[in-house]
C-alpha positions in Angstrom: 0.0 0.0 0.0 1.4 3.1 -0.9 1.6 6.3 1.4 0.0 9.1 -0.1 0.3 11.5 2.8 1.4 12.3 6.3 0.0 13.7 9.4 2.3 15.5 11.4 1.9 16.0 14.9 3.1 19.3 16.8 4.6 19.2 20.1 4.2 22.9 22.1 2.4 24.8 19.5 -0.7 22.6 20.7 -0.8 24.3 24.1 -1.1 28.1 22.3 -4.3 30.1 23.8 -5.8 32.6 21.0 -2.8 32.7 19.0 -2.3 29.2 17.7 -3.3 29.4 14.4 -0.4 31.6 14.0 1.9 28.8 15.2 0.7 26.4 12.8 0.8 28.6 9.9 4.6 29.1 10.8 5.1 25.4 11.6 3.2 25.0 8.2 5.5 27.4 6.1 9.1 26.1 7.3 7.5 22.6 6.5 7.1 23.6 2.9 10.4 25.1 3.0 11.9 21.3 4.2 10.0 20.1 1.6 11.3 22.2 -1.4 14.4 20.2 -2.5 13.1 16.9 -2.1 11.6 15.0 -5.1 7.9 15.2 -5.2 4.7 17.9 -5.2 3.6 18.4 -1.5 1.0 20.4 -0.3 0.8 20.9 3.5 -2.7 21.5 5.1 -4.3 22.2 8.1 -7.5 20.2 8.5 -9.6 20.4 12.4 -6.8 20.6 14.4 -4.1 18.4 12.5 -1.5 19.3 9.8 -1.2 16.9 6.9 1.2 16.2 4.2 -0.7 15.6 1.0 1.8 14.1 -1.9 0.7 13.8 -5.7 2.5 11.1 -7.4 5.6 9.4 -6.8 7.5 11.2 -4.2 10.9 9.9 -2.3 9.4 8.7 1.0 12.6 9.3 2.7 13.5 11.9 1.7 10.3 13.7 2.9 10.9 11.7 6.3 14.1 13.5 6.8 13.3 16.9 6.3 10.3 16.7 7.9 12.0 15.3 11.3 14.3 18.4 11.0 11.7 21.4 11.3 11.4 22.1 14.7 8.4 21.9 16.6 7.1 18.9 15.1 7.0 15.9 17.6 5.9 12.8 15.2 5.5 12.0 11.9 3.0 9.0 10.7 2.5 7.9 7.1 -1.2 8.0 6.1 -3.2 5.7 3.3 -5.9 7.8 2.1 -8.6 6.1 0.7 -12.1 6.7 -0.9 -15.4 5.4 1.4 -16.9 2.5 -0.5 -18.4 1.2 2.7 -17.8 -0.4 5.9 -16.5 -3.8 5.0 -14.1 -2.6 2.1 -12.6 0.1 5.3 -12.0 -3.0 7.1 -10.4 -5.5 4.2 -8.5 -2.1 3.8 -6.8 -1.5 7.4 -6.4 -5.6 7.7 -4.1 -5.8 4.2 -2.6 -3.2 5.4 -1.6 -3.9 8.9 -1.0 -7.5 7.0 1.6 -5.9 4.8 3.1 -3.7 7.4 3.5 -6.5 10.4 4.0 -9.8 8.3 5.4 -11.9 11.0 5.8 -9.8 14.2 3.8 -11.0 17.2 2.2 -7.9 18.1 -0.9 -6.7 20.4 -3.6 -3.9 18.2 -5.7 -1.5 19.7 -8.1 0.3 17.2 -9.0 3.7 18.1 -11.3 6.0 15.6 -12.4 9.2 15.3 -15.7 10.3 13.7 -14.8 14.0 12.4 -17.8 13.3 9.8 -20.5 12.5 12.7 -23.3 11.9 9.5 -21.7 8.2 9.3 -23.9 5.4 9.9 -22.2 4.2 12.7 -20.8 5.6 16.2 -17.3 5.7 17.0 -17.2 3.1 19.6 -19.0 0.6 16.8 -16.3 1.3 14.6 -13.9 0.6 16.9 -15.3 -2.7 18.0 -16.0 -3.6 14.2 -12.4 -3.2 13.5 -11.1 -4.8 16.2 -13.7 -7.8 15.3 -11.6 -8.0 11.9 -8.7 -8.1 12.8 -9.3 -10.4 15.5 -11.4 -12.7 12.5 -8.1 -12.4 10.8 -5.8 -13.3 13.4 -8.0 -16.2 14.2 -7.7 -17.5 10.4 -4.1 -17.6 11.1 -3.6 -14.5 8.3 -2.4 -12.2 10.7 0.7 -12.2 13.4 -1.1 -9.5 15.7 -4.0 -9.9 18.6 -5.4 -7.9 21.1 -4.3 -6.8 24.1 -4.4 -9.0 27.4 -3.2 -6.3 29.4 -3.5 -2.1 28.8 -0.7 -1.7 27.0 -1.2 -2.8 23.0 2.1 -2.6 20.9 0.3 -1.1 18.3 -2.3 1.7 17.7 -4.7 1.3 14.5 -6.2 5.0 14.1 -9.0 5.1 11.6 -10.0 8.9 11.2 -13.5 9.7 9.1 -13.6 12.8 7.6 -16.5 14.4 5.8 -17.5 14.1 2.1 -15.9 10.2 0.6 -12.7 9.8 2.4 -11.5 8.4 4.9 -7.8 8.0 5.7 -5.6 5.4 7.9 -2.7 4.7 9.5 -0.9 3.0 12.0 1.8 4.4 14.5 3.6 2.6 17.7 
């Protein structure tokens, strides 16, 4: 699966008061200015809260890792698989592929944890969670996966699934 952007999370700039939107726009420009040798089109954008990376064809992935681990104020970096809402069941065949591809063979423990930013979708944020879970369990079961859930409170993985408004949803998996 490839990456086709990322989110970029902010350390400080997050605790702001009235002026935080001035922050970000700062944090946003030197970002682009990171971005500017490396091979690619970015476009960084601020969407509720969170700044994302969006990339437009074939970009070097490592590149963009590095220079975007050198702007300071920005605290962690996770590579996002954006995808177009076809439904429920294709989300889910979706995040288990691609937690598949990403943890082959490593025993791991998952914990799924959604967020709803488009609250029109047919099902709550807790469902969503439990539904996901549920596949990846089914798939862990079936001996297709390498990763279960937690028997304790600490899960070696975190599977975020944020829905945002109109068709898309995006996805992506950080430690």
């Amino acid at each position: 699966m490839m990456y086709k952007a990322f989110l970029v999370k902010y350390a400080e700039i997050g605790i702001k008061g009235k002026n935080r939107h001035l922050f970000e726009k700062a944090l946003c420009v030197q970002m682009e200015h990171a971005l500017a040798p490396v091979d690619g089109n970015f476009q960084v954008t601020r969407e509720m809260g969170r700044i994302y990376v969006n990339t437009e064809g074939d970009f070097d992935y490592e590149g963009a890792v590095d220079a975007l681990t050198r702007v300071f104020g920005i605290a962690e970096i996770c590579p996002v698989v954006i995808l177009e809402d076809t439904g429920f069941e294709d989300l889910a065949e979706a995040v288990v592929s691609y937690v598949k591809e990403l943890y082959p063979t490593e025993e791991k423990t998952f914990k799924v944890c959604a967020r709803r930013a488009n609250k029109n979708y047919p099902m709550h944020t807790m469902e969503v969670n439990c539904e996901l879970a549920y596949f990846l369990a089914r798939a862990q079961i079936s001996g297709s996966l390498a990763m279960s859930p937690p028997m304790e409170n600490t899960p070696s993985v975190t599977i975020r699934a944020p829905f945002f408004s109109g068709t898309r949803c995006r996805h992506f998996s950080s430690s």
